[in-house]
C-alpha positions as a Markdown table, in Angstrom:
| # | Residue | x | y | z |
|---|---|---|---|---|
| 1 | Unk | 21.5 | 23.4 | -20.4 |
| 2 | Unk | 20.1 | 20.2 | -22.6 |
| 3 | Unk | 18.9 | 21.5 | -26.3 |
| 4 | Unk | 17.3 | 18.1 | -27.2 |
| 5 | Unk | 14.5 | 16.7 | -26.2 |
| 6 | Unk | 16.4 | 13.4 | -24.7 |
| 7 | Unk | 19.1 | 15.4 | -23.5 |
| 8 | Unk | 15.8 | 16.5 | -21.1 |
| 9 | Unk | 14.4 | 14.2 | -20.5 |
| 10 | Unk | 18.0 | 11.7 | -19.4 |
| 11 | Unk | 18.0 | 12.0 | -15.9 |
| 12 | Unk | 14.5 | 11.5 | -15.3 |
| 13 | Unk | 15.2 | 8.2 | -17.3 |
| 14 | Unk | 18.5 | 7.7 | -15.6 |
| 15 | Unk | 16.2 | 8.2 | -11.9 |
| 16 | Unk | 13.7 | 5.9 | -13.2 |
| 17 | Unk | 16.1 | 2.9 | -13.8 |
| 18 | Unk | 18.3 | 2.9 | -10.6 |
| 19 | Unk | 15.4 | 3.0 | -8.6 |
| 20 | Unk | 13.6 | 0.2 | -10.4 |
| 21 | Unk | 16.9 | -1.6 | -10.0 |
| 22 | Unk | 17.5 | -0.8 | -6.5 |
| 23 | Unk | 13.9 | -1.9 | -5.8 |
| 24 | Unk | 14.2 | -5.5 | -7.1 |
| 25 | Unk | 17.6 | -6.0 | -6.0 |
| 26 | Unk | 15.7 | -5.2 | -2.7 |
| 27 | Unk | 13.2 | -7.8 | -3.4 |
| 28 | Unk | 15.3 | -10.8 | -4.7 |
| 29 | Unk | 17.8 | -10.0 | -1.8 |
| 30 | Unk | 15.5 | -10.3 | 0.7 |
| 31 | Unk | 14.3 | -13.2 | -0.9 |
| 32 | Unk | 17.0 | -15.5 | -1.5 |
| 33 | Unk | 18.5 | -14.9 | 2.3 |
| 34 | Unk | 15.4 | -15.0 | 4.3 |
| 35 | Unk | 13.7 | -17.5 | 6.6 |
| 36 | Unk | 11.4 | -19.2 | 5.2 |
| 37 | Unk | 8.9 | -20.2 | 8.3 |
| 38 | Unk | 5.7 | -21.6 | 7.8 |
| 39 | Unk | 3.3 | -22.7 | 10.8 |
| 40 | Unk | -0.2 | -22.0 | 11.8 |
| 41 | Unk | 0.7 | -18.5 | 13.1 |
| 42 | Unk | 1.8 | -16.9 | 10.4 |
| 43 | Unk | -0.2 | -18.9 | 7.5 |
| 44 | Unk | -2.9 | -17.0 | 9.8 |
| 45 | Unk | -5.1 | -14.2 | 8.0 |
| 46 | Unk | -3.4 | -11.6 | 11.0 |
| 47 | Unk | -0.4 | -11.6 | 12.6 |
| 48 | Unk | -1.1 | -9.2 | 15.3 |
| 49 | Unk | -1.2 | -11.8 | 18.1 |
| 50 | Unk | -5.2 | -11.8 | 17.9 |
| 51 | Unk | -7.2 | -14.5 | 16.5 |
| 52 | Unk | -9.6 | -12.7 | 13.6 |
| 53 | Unk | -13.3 | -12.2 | 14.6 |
| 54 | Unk | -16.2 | -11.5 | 12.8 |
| 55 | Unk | -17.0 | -10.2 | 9.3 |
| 56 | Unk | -14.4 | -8.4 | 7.6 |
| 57 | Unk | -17.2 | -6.2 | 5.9 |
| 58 | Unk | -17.8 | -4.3 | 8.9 |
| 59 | Unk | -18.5 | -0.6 | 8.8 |
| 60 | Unk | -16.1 | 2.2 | 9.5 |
| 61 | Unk | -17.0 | 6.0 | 11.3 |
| 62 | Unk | -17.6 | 8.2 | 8.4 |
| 63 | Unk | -14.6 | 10.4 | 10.5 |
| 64 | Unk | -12.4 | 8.0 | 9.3 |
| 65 | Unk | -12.8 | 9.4 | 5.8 |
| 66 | Unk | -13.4 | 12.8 | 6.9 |
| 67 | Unk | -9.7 | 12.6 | 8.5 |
| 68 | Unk | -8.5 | 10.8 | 5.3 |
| 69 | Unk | -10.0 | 13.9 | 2.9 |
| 70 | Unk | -8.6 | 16.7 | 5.1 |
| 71 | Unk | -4.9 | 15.2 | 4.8 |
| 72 | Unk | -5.2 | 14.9 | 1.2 |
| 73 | Unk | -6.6 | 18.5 | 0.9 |
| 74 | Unk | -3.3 | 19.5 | 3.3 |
| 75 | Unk | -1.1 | 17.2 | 0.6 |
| 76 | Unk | -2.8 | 19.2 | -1.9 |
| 77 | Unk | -2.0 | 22.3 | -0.6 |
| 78 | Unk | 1.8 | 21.6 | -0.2 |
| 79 | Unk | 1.7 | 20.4 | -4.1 |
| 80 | Unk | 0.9 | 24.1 | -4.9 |
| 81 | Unk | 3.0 | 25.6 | -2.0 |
| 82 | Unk | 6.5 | 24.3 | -3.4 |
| 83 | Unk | 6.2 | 25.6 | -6.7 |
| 84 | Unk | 5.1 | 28.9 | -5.2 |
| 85 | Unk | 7.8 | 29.3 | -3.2 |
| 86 | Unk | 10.0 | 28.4 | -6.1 |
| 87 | Unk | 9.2 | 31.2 | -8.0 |
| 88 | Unk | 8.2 | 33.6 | -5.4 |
| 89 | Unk | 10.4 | 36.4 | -6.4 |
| 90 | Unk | 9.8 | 36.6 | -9.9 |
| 91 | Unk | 5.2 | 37.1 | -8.8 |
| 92 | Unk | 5.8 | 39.8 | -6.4 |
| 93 | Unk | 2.9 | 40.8 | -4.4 |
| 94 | Unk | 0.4 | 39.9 | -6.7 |
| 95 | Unk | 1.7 | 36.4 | -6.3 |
| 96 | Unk | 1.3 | 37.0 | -2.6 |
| 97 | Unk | -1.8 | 38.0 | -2.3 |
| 98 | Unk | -2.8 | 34.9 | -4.5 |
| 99 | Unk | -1.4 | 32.5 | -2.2 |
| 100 | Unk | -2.6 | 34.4 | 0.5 |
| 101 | Unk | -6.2 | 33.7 | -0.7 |
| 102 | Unk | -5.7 | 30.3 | -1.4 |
| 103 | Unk | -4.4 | 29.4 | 2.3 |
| 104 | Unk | -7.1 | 31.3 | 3.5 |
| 105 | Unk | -9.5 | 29.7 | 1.8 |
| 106 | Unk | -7.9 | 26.0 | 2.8 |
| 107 | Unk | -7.8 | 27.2 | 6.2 |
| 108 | Unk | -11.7 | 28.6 | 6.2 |
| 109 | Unk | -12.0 | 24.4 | 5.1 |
| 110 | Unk | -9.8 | 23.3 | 8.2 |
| 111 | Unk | -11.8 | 25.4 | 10.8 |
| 112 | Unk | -15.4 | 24.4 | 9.5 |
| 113 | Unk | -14.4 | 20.9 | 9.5 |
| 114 | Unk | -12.7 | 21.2 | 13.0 |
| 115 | Unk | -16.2 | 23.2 | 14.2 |
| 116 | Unk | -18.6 | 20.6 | 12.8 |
| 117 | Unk | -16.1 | 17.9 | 15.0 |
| 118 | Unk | -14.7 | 16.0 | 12.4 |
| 119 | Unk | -11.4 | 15.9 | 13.7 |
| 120 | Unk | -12.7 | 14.9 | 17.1 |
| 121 | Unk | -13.0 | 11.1 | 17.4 |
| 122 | Unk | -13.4 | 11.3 | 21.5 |
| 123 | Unk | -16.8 | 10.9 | 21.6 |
| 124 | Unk | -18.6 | 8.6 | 20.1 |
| 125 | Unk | -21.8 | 8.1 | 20.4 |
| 126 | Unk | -23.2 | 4.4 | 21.9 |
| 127 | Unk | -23.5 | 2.1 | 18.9 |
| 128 | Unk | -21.3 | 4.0 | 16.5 |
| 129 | Unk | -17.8 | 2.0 | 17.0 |
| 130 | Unk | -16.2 | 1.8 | 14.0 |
| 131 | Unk | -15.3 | -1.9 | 15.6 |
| 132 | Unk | -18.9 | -2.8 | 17.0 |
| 133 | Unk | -22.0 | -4.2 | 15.1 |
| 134 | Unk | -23.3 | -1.6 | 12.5 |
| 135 | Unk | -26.7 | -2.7 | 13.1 |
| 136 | Unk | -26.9 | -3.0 | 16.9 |
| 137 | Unk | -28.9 | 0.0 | 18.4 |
| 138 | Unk | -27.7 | 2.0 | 21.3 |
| 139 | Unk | -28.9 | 0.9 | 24.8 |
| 140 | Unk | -32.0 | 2.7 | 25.5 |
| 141 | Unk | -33.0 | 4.1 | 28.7 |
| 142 | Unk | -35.0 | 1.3 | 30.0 |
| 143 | Unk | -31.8 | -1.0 | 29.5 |
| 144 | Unk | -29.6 | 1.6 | 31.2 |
| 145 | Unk | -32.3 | 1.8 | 34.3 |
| 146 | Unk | -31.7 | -2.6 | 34.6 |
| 147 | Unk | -28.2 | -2.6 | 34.5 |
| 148 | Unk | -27.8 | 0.2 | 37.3 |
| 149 | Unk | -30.6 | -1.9 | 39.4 |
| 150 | Unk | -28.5 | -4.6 | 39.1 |
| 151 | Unk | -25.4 | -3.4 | 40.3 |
């Protein structure tokens, strides 16, 4: 067991250097012996094959953050889940029945964001693409009644 404070503390320094090492050996390898290609494709904003279109200041589907809170309340929960399990034995059932509550309550979370359809991107309503125009509205009947005419 360490008795000084930098005898504590020395592997976590130790950790911390190799991997900032390792990580700009990374970089500067990868620099010095790669290609260096430059053309119109890939001085392009995107490289996904598709030529960019429109405003980049579009608006998302408010599910998009709804997902994006529910996994960081799941990350959260397995933050307080390790150390739990760590020292499981030395709680005992009081321990237990703590943890026990907690999941339930992050599970009573889960299920009422699952019930209000959060979690269900399926069915979207007409207009609501998180790729279309924000400000278009959705068709509206008599526009629905044209296009089935026409056809």
């Amino acid at each position: 067991m360490p008795t000084s404070y930098p005898d504590t503390y020395f592997p976590v320094a130790v950790q911390a250097v190799i991997a900032v090492v390792i990580a700009a050996a990374l970089v500067a390898i990868s620099f010095l012996l790669g290609k260096r290609v430059r053309n119109r494709v890939k001085d392009s904003a995107y490289e996904s094959g598709i030529a960019p279109t429109g405003s980049a200041r579009e608006r998302f589907s408010v599910k998009f953050y709804l997902v994006a809170i529910v996994f960081i309340l799941f990350d959260i929960e397995a933050v307080f889940l390790y150390p739990w399990a760590v020292v499981y034995r030395q709680l005992k059932l009081f321990g237990f029945f703590e943890m026990l509550v907690f999941v339930i309550l992050i599970l009573v979370g889960f299920f009422y964001v699952w019930k209000k359809g959060a979690l269900d991107w399926s069915h979207e309503a007409p207009g609501d693409s998180p790729y279309g125009d924000p400000d278009a509205a959705p068709p509206s009947s008599a526009t629905k009644s044209v296009t089935k005419n026409a056809a």
